[in-house]
N, C-alpha and C positions, 0 to 999 in steps of 0.2 A: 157671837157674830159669825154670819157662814161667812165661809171659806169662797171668795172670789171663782170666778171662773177659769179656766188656765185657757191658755193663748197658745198656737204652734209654735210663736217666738219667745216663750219661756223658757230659762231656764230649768234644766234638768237637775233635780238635787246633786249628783256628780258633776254636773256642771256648775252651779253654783259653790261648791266646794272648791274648787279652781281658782273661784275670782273673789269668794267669801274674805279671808285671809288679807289679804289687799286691801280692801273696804274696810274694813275693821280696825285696819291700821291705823289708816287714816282718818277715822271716827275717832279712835282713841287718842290719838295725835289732839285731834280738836276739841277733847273733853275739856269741860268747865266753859264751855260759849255761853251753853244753855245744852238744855234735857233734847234731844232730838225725839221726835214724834211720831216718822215715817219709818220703818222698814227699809234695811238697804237692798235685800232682793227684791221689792216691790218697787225701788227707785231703779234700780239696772234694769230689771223688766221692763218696766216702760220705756229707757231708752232704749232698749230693744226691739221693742214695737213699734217708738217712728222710726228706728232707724230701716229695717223690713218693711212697714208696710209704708213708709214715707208720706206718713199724711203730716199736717202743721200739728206744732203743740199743741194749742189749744182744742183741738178735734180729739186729743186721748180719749178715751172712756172712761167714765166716772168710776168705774172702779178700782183705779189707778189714784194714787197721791195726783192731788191738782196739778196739772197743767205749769204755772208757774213755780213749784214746787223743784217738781220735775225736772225743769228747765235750768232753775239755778242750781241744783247740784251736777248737773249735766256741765254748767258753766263753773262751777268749783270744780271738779275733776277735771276737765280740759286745762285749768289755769295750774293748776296742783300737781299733771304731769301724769295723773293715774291711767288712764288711758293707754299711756306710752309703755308704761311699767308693767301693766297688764298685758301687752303685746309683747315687750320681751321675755315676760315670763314666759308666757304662752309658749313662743315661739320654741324656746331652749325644754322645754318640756314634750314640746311635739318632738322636736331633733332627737331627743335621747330615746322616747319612745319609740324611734325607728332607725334605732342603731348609732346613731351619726353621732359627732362630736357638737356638746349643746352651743357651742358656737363657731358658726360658718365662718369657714376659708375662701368663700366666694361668690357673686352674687349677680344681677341682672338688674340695669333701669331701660326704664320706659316713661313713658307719657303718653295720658290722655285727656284729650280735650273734652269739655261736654259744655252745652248751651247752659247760661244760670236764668233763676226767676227774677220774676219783675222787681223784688224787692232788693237786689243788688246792683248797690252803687253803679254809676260809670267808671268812676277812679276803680273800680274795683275790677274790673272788665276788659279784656282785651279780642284782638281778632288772630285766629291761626291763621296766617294764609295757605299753609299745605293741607291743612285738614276741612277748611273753610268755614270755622267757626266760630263764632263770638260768641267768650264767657270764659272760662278759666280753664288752666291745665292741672293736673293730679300727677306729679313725678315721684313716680313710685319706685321704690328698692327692694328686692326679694333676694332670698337665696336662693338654692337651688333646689330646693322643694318648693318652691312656690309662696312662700310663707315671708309674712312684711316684716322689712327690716326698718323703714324707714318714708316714709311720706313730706310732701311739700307742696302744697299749693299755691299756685300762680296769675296774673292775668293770662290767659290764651295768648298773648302777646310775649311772653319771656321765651328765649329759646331754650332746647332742651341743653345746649352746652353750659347757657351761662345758670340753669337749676341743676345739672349732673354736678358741676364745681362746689354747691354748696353739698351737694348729700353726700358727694365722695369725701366731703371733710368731716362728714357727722359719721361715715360710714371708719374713717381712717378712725375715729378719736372711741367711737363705742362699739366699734367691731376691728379690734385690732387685729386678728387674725388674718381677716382676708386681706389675698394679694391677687385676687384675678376675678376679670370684672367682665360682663358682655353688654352690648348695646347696638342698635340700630345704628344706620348711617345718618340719622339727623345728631348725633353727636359728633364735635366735629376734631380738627387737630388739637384746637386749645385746651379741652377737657383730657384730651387723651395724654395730652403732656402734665398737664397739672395731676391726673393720676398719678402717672410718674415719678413729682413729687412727693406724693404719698405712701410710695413703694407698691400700690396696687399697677396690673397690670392688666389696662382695658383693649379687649377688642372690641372692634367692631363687625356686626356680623352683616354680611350683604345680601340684598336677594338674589337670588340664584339668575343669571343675565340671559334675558330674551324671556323669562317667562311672564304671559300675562295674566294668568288667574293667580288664587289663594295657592300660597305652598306654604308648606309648616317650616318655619328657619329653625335650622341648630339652634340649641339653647335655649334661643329665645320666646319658644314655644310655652317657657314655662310664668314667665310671667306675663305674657299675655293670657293664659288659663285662668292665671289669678285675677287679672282685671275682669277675667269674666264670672268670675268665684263672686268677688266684690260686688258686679252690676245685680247679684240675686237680691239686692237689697236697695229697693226702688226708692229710697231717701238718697241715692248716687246716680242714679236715673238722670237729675237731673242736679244745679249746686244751686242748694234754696238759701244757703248759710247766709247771713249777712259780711261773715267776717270769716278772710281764708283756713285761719288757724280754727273755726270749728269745723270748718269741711272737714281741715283735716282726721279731726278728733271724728266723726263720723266715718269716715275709713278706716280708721283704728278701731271703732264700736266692729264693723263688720269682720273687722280680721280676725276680733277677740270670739266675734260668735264662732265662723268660722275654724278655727284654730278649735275653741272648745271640743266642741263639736266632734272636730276629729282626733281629739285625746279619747275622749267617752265612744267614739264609732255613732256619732247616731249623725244621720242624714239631716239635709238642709232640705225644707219640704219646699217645690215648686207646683207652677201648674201642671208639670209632665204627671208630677203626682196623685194628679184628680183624674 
């Protein structure tokens, strides 16, 4: 049988090696189901490829495992937590690769709002009024390189205090280390005391007063780079998900490309690239 055509959003054999180990586990975990048939780098490739080029499932290429194939191991892995496990891995591999201690002492949230597709609920949906836009929020956790500690998605209606209170309890219980924390002024007292209880120590960072253009803020410069790391992968463009918790598993796909990527040094290809 030939050999498929490779895709920009393939895996690199040293990349693949990363996230091989993981997959394998978890195949092995599930032996005696039945004989599995596909390929697990041909199953993570393809959720590589919506997750980058963000077209729907069913529009894969045929020479990808089917469509619904695809889809359900994509939905076993989200339920099964690999995703998450692969982003921490990731993460504490990137950290020591560049000197740092493989778990952070400190970290940044944020939020972003983005418009969702037709195919998502109303229950599922809400409107920001600061941002002005109706569809869901992405409350994202990083350290201080930039790199995801943690995600939560939302109606566009929840504010960022009453989503920072949950991540800062997921952040206290699987990042015990950190005790110091940055944020915008839309997080408000209540979060910043409830950090408190958690022994973390949030600031918030303000904009600089009287200016009215873009300025880069302290710290927070770094995870807003990252939310722009993540938008290279136009399946976040916009939230097609039906259901929040694959959103979020789709920002974890990007982090994990992402993060790979920058263990191996190979570039994340854009249009600037053409």
């Amino acid at each position: 049988m030939q050999p498929r055509r490779r895709y920009p959003s393939d895996l690199s054999d040293a990349r693949w090696e990363l996230i091989r180990p993981t997959l394998q586990s978890w195949r092995n975990a599930r032996a005696g189901i039945r004989r599995p048939t596909h390929d697990l780098r041909d199953l993570m490739e393809a959720i590589l490829y919506v997750d980058r080029t963000g077209i729907p499932w069913r529009y894969l290429p045929h020479d990808f495992p089917p469509h619904q194939t695809v889809y359900g191991y994509f939905a076993k892995w989200e339920a099964d937590g690999i995703f998450d496990q692969l982003t921490g891995l990731l993460c504490r591999l990137v950290r020591e690769h560049e000197g740092r201690n493989a778990h952070p002492s400190a970290c940044l949230l944020d939020s972003q709002s983005v418009k969702t597709s037709a195919n998502i609920h109303l229950t599922n949906q809400g409107f920001d009024p600061a941002k002005k836009i109706a569809g869901r929020k992405r409350h994202v956790v990083t350290d201080t390189l930039g790199l995801l500690l943690a995600v939560l998605v939302t109606s566009a209606a929840v504010h960022d205090s009453t989503a920072g209170t949950h991540l800062l309890d997921h952040i206290a219980t699987h990042h015990p280390r950190v005790s110091k924390a940055w944020a915008d002024s839309g997080y408000k007292n209540a979060v910043i005391e409830h950090a408190a209880t958690r022994g973390i120590d949030l600031e918030v960072v303000h904009r600089t007063p009287g200016s009215r253009t873009f300025t880069v803020q302290p710290r927070r410069w770094v995870i807003e780079r990252t939310l722009g790391w993540l938008m290279h992968h136009r399946r976040l463009a916009r939230d097609y998900e039906t259901h929040p918790h694959r959103s979020a598993a789709m920002i974890h796909i990007a982090a994990i490309d992402l993060m790979s990527r920058r263990l191996t040094h190979e570039a994340t290809p854009n249009w600037r690239d053409t």
